[in-house]
C-alpha positions in Angstrom: 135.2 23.7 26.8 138.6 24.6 28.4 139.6 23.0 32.2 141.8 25.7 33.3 143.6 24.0 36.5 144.9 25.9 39.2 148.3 27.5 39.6 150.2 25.6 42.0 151.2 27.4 45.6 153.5 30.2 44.7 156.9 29.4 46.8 157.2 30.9 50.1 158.1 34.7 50.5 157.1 35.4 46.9 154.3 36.1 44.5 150.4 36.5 45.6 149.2 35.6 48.9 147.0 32.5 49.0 143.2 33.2 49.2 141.9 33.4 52.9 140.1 30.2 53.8 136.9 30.0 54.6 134.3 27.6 56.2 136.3 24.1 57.4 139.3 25.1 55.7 139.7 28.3 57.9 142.3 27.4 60.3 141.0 29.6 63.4 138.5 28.3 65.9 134.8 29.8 65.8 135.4 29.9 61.4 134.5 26.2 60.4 131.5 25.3 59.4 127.9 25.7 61.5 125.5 22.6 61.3 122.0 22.6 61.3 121.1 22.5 64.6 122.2 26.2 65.1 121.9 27.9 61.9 117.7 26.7 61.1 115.3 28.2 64.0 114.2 25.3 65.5 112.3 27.0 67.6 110.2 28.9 65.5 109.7 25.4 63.6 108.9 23.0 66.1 108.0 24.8 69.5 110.6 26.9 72.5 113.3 24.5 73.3 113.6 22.4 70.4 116.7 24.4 69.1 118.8 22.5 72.6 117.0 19.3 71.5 118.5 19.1 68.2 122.0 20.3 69.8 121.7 17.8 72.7 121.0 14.9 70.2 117.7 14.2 72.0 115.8 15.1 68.6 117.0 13.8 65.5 116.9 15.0 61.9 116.8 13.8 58.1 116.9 16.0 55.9 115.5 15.5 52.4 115.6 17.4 48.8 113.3 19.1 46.7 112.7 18.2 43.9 113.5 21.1 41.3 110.4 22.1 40.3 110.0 23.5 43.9 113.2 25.7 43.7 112.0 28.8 42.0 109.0 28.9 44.2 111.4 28.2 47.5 113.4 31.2 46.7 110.9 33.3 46.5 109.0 32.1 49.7 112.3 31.6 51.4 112.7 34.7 54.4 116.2 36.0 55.8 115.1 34.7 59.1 114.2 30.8 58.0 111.3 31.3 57.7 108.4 31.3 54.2 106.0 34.2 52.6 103.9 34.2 50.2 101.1 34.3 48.0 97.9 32.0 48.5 99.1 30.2 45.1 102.5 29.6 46.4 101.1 28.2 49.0 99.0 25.8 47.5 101.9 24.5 45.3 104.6 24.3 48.2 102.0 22.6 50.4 101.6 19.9 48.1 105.2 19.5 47.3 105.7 19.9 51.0 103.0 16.5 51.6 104.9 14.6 48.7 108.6 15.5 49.8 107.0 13.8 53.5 105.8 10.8 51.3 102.6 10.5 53.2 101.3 7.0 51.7 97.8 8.2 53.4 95.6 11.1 53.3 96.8 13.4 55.7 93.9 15.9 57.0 94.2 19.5 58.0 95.0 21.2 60.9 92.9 23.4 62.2 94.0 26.8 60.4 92.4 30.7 60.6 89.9 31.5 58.1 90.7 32.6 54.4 94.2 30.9 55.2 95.8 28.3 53.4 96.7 25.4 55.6 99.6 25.1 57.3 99.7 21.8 59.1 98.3 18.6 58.3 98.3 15.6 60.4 98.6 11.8 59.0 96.8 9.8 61.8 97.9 6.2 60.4 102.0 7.2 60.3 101.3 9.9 63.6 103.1 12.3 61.6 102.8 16.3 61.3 103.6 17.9 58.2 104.7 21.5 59.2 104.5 24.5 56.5 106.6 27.3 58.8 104.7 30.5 57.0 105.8 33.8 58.9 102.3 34.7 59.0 100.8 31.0 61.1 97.8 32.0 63.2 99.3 29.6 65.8 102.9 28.7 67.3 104.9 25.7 66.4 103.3 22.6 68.2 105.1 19.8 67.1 107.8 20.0 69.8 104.8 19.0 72.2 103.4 16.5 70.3 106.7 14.4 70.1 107.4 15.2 73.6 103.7 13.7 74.7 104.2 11.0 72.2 101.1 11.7 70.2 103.8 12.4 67.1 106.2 9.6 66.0 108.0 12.3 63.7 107.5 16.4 62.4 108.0 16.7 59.0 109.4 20.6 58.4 109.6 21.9 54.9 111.8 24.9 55.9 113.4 26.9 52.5 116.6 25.0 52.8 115.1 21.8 52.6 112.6 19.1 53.8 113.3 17.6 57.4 112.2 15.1 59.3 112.3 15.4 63.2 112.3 12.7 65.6 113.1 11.4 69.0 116.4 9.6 69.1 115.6 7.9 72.4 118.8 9.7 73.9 117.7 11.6 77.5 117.7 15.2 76.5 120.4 17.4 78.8 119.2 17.9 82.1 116.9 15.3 82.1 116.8 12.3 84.8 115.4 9.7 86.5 115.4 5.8 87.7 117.1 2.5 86.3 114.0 1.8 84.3 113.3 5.6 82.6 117.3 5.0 81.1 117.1 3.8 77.7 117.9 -0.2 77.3 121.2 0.6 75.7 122.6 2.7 78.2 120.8 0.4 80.8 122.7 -2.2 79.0 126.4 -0.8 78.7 126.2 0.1 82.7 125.3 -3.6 83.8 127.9 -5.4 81.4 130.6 -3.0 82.5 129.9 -2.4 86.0 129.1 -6.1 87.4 127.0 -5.0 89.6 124.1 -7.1 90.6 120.5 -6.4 89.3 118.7 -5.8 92.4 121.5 -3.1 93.2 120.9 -1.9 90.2 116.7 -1.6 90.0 117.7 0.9 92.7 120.0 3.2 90.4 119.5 6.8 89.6 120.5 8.8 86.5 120.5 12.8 85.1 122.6 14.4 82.6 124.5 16.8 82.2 125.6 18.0 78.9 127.1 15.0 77.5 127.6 12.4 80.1 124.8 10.6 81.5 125.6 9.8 85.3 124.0 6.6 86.8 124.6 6.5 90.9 123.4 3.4 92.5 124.8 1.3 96.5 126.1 -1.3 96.5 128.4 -3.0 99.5 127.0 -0.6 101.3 128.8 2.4 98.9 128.2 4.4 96.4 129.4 3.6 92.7 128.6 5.6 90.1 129.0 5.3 86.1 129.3 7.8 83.5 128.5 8.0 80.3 129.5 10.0 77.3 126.7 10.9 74.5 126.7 12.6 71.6 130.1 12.7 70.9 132.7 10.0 68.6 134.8 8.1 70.9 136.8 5.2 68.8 138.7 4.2 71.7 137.2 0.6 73.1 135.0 1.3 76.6 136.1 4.8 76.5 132.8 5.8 76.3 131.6 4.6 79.6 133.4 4.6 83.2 132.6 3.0 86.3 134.1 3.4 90.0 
């Protein structure tokens, strides 16, 4: 076998023009590269409004690998909208990959499914897990969003045509959500108190919502109103940069 290398950069002003760059290396804004949480259809695989769950950081997501056995039968399933059709035996066989790729360690039992249909959903009671097939064709709508939200589901297991995913709460308040000192996560609950100094019973007192990514937490105290804000879902190195109080 040969390793041709690359030609180096021609010198300015002369030769072929580079290659436009695509993807991250594109230099212009709107051109890098789109993550998950708008390219899949969350939506369609979870339930309305799980799409700004997975932006917002509220949901989380790990995604897992095939195995390759389970590529040629992807492929053909896989839909231009994100979706999976096919045949009652590529169902069967993506199904079971689909349960083993979610490593249920016990026997997960079906969801209730239209007659003559393949299964699309099973639930494993003992890990309160749903293992989501997202077939073009289900009988019902996505549910899963609901059952994380009620807390009946610890995690959603989607076997979408890219890839396996797990779906999750992070414990981070989704945008627009709000409510008292004791609905804000301990961490956030936490980073206010150690920062702000203010005293506990002011604080049992405190109100929060956000918005986008700051979480604002308004509480009195000496007989005015402080506030402190929070920023979420979004790197910042800088030390207690990430939360400020007045």
């Amino acid at each position: 076998m040969v390793l041709r290398l690359p030609d180096p950069d021609p010198a300015e002003g002369c030769g072929e023009p580079p290659p436009p760059r695509h993807g991250s290396a594109a230099p212009g804004a709107g051109e890098e590269l789109l993550s998950a949480a708008v390219e899949l259809p969350w939506d369609d695989y979870l339930g309305a409004g799980a799409a700004d769950r997975v932006r917002d950081g509220s949901l989380g997501l790990v995604r897992h690998a095939y195995p390759a056995t389970a590529a040629r039968d992807m492929r053909g399933a896989a839909t231009p909208g994100g979706q999976l059709h096919g045949d009652a035996a590529a169902r069967e066989r993506l199904g079971a990959i689909a349960l083993g790729v979610a490593a249920a360690h016990h026997r997960p039992a079906r969801m209730p499914h239209g007659p003559g249909e393949e299964p699309f959903a099973w639930w494993v009671a003992e890990e309160r897990s749903l293992v989501w097939m997202p077939w073009s064709d289900a009988s019902v709508a996505a549910y899963g969003l609901e059952l994380l939200d009620t807390g009946q589901a610890e995690a959603v297991v989607v076997a979408a045509p890219d890839a396996c995913w797990t779906v999750f709460r992070t414990g981070l308040p989704r945008s627009g959500a709000g409510g008292g000192w004791a609905d804000l996560p301990d961490r956030f609950r936490d980073a206010v108190a150690a920062r702000s100094g203010a005293p506990g019973d002011a604080l049992a007192t405190a109100r929060w919502r956000r918005e986008a990514d700051t979480i604002t937490v308004s509480w009195r105290q000496d007989g005015r109103v402080r506030h402190a804000r929070l920023a979420v879902n979004r790197p910042d190195t800088a030390p207690h940069r990430g939360l400020r109080t007045r």
